[in-house]
N, C-alpha and C positions, 0 to 999 in steps of 0.2 A: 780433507778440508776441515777447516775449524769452525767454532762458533759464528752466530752473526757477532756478537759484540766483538771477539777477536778481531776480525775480518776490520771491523769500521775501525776499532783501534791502531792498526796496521794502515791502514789508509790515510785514517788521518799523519801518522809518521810518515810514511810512503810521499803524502801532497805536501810536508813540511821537507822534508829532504829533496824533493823536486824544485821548490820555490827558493831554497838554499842556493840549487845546481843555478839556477837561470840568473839569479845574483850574480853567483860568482861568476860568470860565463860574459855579462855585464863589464862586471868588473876589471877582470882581468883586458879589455878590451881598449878598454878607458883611462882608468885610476889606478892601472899595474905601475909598481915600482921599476925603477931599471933601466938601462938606458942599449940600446932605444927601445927596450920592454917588447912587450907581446905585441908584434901586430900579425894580424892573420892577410892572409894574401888576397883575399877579400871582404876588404872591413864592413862596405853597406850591407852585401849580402849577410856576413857574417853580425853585426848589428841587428838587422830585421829580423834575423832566426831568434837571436836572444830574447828579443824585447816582443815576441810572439811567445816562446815559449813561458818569459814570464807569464803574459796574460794568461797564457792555459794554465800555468802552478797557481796562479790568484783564484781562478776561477775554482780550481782541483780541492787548493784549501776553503774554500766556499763550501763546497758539495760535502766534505768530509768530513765538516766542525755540525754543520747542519742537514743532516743525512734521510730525514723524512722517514716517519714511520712506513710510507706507502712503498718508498723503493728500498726497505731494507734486504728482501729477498735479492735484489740487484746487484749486490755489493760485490759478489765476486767480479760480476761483470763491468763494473768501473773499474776494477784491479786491472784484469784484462785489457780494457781500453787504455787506462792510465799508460799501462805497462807499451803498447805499440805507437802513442805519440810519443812517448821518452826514446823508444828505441828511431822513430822518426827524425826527432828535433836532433839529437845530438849526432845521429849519420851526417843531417845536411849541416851541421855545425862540424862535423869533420872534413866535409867540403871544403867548407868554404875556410878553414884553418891551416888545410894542407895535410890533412888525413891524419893515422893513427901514432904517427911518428911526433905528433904535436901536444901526447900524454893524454888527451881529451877522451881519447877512447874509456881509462877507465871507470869512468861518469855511466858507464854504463851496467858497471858489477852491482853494487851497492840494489840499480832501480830494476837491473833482471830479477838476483838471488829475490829481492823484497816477493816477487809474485810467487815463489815457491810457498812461503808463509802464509798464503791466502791464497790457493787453489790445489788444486792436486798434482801429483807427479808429474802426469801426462802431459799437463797443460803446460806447466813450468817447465819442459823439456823443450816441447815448443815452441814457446817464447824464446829460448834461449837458443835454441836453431831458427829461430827467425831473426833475432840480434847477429847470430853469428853470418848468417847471408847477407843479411846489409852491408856487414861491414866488408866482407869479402866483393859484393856488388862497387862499394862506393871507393875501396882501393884499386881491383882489378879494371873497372868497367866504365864506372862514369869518372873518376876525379881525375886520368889523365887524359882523356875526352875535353876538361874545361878548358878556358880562355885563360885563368892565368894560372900562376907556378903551383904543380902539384907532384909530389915526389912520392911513387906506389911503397907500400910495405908489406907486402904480402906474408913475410915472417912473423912480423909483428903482430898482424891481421891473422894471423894462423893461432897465435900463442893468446890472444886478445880472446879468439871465439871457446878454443877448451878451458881459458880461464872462465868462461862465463857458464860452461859444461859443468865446470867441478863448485862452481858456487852456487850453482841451483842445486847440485845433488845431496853438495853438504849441506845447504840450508835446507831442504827438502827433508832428509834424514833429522836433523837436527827440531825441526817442525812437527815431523810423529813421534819422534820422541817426548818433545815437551807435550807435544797433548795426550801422549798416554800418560804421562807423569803427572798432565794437571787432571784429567778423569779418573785415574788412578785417588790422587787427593779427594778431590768432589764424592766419589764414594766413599773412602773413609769419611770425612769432615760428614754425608750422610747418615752411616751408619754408628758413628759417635754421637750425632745429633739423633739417631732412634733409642741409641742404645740412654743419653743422658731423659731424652721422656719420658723412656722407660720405667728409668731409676726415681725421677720425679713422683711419676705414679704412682709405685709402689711403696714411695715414702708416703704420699700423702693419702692413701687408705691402708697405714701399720697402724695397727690400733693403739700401739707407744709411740710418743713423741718423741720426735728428732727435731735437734736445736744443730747446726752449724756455725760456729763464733770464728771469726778472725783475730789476729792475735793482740788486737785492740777492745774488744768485744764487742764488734760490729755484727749483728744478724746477718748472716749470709744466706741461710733457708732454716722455714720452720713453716710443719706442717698444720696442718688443722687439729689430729689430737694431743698435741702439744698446746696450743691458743688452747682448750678446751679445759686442759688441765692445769695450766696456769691464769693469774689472777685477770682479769678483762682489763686489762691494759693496751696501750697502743705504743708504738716507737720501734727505732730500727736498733737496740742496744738493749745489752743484757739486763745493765742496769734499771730502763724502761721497763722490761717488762714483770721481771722478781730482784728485787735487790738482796733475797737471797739467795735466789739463786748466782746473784754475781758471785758474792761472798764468799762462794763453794768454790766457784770458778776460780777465784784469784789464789784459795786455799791449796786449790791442786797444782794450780801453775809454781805456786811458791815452794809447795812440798819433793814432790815425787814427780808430776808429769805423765804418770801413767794411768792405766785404764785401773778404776777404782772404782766403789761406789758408795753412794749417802742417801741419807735417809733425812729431808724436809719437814719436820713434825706439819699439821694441818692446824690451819687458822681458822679466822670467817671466811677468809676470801680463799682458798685454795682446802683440797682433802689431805690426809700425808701421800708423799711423794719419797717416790726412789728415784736419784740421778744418778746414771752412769758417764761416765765421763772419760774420753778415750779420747789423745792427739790425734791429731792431724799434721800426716806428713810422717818423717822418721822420728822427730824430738818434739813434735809439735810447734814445731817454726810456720806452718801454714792456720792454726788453730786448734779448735777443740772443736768436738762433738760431743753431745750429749743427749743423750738417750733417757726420757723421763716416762713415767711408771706410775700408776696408780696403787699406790702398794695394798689397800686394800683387796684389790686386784687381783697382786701378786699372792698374797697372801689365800687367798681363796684357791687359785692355782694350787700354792703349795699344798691346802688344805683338801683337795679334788687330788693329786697323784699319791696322797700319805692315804686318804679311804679306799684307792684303788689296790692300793700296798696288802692294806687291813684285808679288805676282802677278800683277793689270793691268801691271804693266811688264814682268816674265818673259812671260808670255803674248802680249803686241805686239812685244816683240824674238825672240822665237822664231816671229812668223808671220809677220815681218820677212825674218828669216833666210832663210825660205823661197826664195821669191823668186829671190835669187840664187843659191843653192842650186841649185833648178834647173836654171838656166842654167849653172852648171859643170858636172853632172854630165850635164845634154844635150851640150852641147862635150865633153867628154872618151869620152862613147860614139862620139859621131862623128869626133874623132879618135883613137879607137881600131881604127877602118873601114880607117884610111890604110894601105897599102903600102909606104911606106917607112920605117916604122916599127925602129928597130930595139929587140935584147931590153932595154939598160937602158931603154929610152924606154918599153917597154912596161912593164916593170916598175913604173918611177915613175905613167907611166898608170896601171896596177892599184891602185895606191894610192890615186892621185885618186879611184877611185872608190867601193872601199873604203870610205874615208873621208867621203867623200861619202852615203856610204849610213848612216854609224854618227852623222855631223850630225844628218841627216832623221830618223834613230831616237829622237836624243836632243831633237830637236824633237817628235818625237809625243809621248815618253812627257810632256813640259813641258807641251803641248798639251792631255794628256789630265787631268793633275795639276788646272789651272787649272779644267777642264770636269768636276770627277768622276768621270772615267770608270773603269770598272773592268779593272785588269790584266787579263791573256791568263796566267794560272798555268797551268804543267806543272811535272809530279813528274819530276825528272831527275837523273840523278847528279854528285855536285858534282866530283867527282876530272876526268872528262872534260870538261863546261864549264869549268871552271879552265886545261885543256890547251887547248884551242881559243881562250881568251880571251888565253891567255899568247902564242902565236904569233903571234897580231893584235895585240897592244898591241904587242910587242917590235917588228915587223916597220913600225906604224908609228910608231912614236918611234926606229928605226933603231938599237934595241940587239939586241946579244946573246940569247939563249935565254938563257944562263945564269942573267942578270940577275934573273929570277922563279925562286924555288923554291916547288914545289909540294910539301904534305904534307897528307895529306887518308888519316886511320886514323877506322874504315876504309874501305877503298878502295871500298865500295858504298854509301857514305853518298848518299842523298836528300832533296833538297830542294824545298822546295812555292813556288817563284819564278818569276816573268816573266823570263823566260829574257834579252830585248832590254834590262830596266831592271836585270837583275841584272849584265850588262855593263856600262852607262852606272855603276853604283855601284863595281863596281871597277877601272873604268878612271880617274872620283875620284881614287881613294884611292891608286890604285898611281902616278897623274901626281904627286897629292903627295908619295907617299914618294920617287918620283925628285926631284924639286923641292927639297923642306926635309927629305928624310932624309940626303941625302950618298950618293945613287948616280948622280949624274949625271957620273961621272968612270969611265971604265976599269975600275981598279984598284978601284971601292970593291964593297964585298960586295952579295949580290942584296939582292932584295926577299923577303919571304916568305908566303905564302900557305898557310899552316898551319888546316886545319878535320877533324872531322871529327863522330862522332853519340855520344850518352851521358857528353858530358862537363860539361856545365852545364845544370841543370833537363830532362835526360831531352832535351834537344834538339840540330840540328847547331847547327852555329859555325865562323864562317867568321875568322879573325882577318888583316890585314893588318898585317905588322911591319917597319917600317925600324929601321934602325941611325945615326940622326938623334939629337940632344940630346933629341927628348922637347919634348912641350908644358907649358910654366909653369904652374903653377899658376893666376897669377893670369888667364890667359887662356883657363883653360878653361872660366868661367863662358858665357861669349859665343858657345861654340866653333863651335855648329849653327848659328847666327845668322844672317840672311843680310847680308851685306856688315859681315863684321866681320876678313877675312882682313889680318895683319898683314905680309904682303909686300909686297913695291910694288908687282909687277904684279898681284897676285889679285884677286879681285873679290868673293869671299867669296862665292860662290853652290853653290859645287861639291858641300861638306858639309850645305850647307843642302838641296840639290835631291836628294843619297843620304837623307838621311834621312824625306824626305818621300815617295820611292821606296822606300828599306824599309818604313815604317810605311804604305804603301796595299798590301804585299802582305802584309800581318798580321808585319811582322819588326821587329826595331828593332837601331839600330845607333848605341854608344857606344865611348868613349873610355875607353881600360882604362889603368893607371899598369904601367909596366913596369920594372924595374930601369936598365934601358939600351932606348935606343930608344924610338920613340910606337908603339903599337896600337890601333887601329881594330878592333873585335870586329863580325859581323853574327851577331844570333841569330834563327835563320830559325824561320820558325812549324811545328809538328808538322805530317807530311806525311799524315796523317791527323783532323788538325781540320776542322771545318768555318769557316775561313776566309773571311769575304768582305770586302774595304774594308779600313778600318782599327781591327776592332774590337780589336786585342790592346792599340793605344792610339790615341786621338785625334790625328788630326795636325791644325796647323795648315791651316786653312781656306784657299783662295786663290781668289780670284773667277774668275766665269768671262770669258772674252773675245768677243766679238761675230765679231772676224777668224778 
């Protein structure tokens, strides 16, 4: 069986094709052509059947146009009924015609096969072996039984009933067919209808905007991070909403057609933008799509997988380093053993190993960078770390004391730092300022090491200052960068590796504009915060290493 809506649909057909039959049954009775036309062997009766069963077809198209929600469930069973007064009226209209030899019998195909389409096999089987006894009843039994002229056809009546067998069966078959074929559709037309919500969804939380244009450049979908990142405008046209962005549009349609991309400079009203832009269809005869981009964004992206890059390569040359490392500092303990050593040879030994130790230090803290690890913070005062770290750097870069001045008001300031990486950061910054500030001569003035507490946001501050030209403007965009150093020899890793050492001990550390001279400021985190990692700001991420 099929739908209710099928079902009333079919009925209504069903009462229109019945109300048809009783017309023409009418008709033919009356207004037939031909001489001396159609008369049936008994007109009144034959008259009375007609204009009866019109009234039931009037009444059937009544019930079928206006069907009541209340007896929709019923509908088979009006089929049903419909179906045994048809098979009724038109028996006794073969009566009274003169039986099936009078063509009238097959008024019966059409209103049997119809009940196969609205119920099931069984039923419409029975129908049709109910059709087929009547008529076998009103040939064999009653219509040579009447008063006037009726001539049996039993043959006829024979070939009339398996025709009415093989019309239910093919319509019957012909009935599950099409309703597997339209449930069959209904499922797909569903699952296209999940699978297109889906797709919707997932457009409208990509964190890139999607634009779909027709090939007019009508809006056909655009998400929210699209509106988000173009200018607050309103309309259904490209034009409406960036008239540059049309301009692009029309650019690629006129050029190439193919998937490409552009770059938007930013205004007031919009930031820069990347558009990609990709047909629709095979040649783009259905539109364009276009994919829009924060390129700021993007750019950060690319700037987060090139640190991730960097890291694997800091992290394998610093476990590289290793290695050798060891080997000198095991050689130099052992000829440290020696006896005939004298003091500057011991000296210089001391140094080797020193330094040997401030490598390995500056290898763990790299080590540790790359793996997450979290600092070793103690609360220490900065005035005496600064003194200790000045004797060690000067001693091995072979300068002076002088060379570093320390100023640290006041003189009990505290800082909340990794004591081993808070070395590696100003031993940086103070190799730089000898390097590009102009103290790598005698004569030229110290280095200065100027910090102390309550001078900038309630925190200490640690400032290194050379007496150097000072960094350009235009290169201090880049300046943390890693390998952006504009020396010949640098490597541009030095400021990149302090900065990533301050910001995992909650501190950070910029580049201040000074009248004369470059300063390097560290602003270390309250020694009373709770501190861990780098929550004061995110540092670039760096993968970890397997070695």
């Amino acid at each position: 069986m099929i739908a209710h809506d099928e079902i009333s649909r079919s009925l209504w057909l069903t009462a229109l094709y019945r109300l048809f039959v009783a017309l023409f049954l009418i008709w033919l009775a009356t207004l037939a052509p031909g001489d001396p036309g159609f008369v049936p062997p008994a007109p009144v009766p034959y008259l009375f059947i007609s204009v009866a069963y019109l009234a039931f077809a009037l009444v059937m198209v009544v019930l079928a146009r206006n069907p009541g929600e209340e007896f929709r469930g019923l509908s088979p069973y009006k089929a049903i009924g419909g179906a045994l007064l048809d098979i009724l009226a038109i028996s006794l209209i073969l009566l009274t015609a003169g039986g099936v030899q009078s063509g009238l019998g097959l008024l019966l195909i059409p209103a049997v096969a119809a009940i196969a389409t609205m119920t099931s096999g069984r039923t419409s089987l029975f129908i049709a072996a109910l059709a087929t006894l009547m008529i076998l009843l009103t040939e064999l039994l009653i219509g040579p039984a009447l008063p006037w002229p009726f001539e049996p056809g039993p043959t006829q009546a024979g070939l009339l009933g398996a025709t009415l067998f093989i019309a239910v069966v093919l319509t019957s078959r012909l009935a599950q067919r099409a309703g597997s074929s339209e449930a069959r559709v209904a499922r797909q037309e569903l699952a296209l209808a999940s699978m297109a919500e889906l797709n919707a969804q997932i457009i409208a939380r990509m964190g890139a905007g999607v634009i779909a244009l027709d090939p007019d450049g009508q809006v056909l979908s655009i998400n929210e991070a699209a509106r988000r990142l173009l200018p607050p405008r309103s309309g259904s046209t490209i034009d409406a909403l960036s008239p540059r962005l049309k301009a692009i549009v029309e650019q690629w349609q006129e050029n190439s057609g193919r998937s490409e991309l552009h770059v938007i400079p930013g205004d007031e009203e919009q930031t820069e933008l990347e558009v990609r832009l990709a047909p629709l269809g095979m040649f783009g005869e259905q539109g364009a799509l276009l994919l829009v981009d924060d390129a700021a964004e993007s750019k950060r992206r690319a700037q987060a997988a090139k640190l991730e890059a960097i890291g694997r390569l800091t992290a394998s040359i610093a476990h590289e380093i290793r290695n050798p490392l060891g080997a000198i500092s095991h050689s130099a303990q052992l000829l440290a053993e020696s006896p005939k050593l004298g003091a500057p040879d011991q000296r210089l030994l001391d140094i080797i190993l020193k330094q040997s130790q401030r490598v390995d230090g500056v290898i763990r803290n790299v080590l540790g960078l790359t793996r997450g690890g979290s600092p070793q913070r103690e609360t220490f005062n900065l005035k005496e770390r600064l003194e200790r770290f000045a004797e060690e750097f000067c001693s091995a870069a072979q300068m002076p004391r002088s060379s570093l001045r320390i100023s640290v008001h006041p003189g009990d300031s505290e800082v909340l730092f990794d004591p081993s990486q808070l070395n590696q950061v100003l031993w940086n910054l103070c190799m730089n300022a000898r390097l590009h500030g102009g103290h790598d001569r005698p004569e030229s003035p110290p280095v200065i090491l100027r910090g102390g507490a309550g001078q900038i946001r309630r925190s200490v501050t640690l400032d290194v200052i050379d007496d150097g030209p000072g960094i350009p403007p235009a290169d201090r965009e880049g300046l943390f960068e890693p390998f952006s150093s504009k020396s010949a020899g640098g490597t541009g890793l030095g400021l990149y590796i302090s900065r990533l050492l301050c910001e995992n001990n909650g501190a950070a550390l910029e580049y201040v504009q000074q009248p004369r001279g470059g300063c390097f400021r560290i602003l270390f985190a309250p020694t009373d915060s709770p501190v861990h990692g780098s929550n004061l700001k995110e540092p670039p991420t760096l993968a970890d290493n397997p070695g």
